[in-house]
C-alpha positions as a Python dict, from the first residue, in 0.01 Angstrom:
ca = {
    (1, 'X'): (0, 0, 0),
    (2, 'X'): (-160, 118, 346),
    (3, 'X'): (-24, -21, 662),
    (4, 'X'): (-307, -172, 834),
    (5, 'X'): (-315, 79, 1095),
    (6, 'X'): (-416, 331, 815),
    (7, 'X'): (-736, 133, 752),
    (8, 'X'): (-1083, 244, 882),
    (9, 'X'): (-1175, 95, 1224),
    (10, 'X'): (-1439, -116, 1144),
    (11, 'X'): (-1208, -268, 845),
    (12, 'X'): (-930, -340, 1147),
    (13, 'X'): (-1223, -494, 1354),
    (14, 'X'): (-1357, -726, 1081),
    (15, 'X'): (-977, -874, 1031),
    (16, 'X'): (-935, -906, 1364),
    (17, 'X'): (-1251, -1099, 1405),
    (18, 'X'): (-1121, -1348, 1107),
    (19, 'X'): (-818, -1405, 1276),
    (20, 'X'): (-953, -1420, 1630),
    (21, 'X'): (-1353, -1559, 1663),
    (22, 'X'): (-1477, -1640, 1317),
    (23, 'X'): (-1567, -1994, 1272),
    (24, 'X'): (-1486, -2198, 931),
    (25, 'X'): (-1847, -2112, 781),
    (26, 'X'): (-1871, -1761, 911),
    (27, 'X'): (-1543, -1714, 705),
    (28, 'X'): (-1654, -1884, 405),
    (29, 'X'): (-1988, -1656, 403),
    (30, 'X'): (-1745, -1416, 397),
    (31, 'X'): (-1505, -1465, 164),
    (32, 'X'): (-1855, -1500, -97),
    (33, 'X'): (-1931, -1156, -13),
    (34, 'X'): (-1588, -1002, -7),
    (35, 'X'): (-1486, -1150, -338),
    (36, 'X'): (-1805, -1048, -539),
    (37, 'X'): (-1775, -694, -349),
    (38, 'X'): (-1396, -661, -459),
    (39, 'X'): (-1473, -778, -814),
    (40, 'X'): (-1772, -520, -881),
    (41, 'X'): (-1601, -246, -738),
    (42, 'X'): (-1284, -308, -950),
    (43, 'X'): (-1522, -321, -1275),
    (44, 'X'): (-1671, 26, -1145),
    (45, 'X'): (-1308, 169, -1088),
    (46, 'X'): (-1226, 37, -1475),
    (47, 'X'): (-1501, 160, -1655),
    (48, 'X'): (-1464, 564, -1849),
    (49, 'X'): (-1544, 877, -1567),
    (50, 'X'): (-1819, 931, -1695),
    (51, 'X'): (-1919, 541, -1596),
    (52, 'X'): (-1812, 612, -1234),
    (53, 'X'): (-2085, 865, -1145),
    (54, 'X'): (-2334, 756, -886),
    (55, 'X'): (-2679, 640, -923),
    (56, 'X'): (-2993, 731, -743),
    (57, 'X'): (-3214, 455, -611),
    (58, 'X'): (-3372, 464, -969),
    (59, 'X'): (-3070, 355, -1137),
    (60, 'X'): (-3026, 700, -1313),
    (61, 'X'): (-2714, 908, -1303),
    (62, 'X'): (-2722, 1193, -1009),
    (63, 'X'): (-2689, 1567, -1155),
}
């Protein structure tokens, strides 16, 4: 696991915000967002390599 130093700067900023200024609903909105976010890029990261190529605004596989 990455120490939390290793972590992009706007990922240390966002935790820092939890911790420091975010109020009870702010987090909440969150936590909706995070959690579906998490959860569809896990199913992504599952699925065959040939499932993880990218898609064009379309919805079709890039080249």
């Amino acid at each position: 696991m990455k120490r939390f130093d290793d972590y992009p700067k706007s990922f240390k900023k966002m935790v820092r915000f939890i911790r420091q200024e975010a109020t009870l609903e702010q987090i909440r909105g969150m936590q909706h967002i995070f959690g579906s976010t998490v959860a569809w890029r896990l199913e992504m990261l599952q699925r065959t390599p040939r499932d993880n190529e990218p898609q064009t605004a379309s919805g079709r596989r890039g080249k």
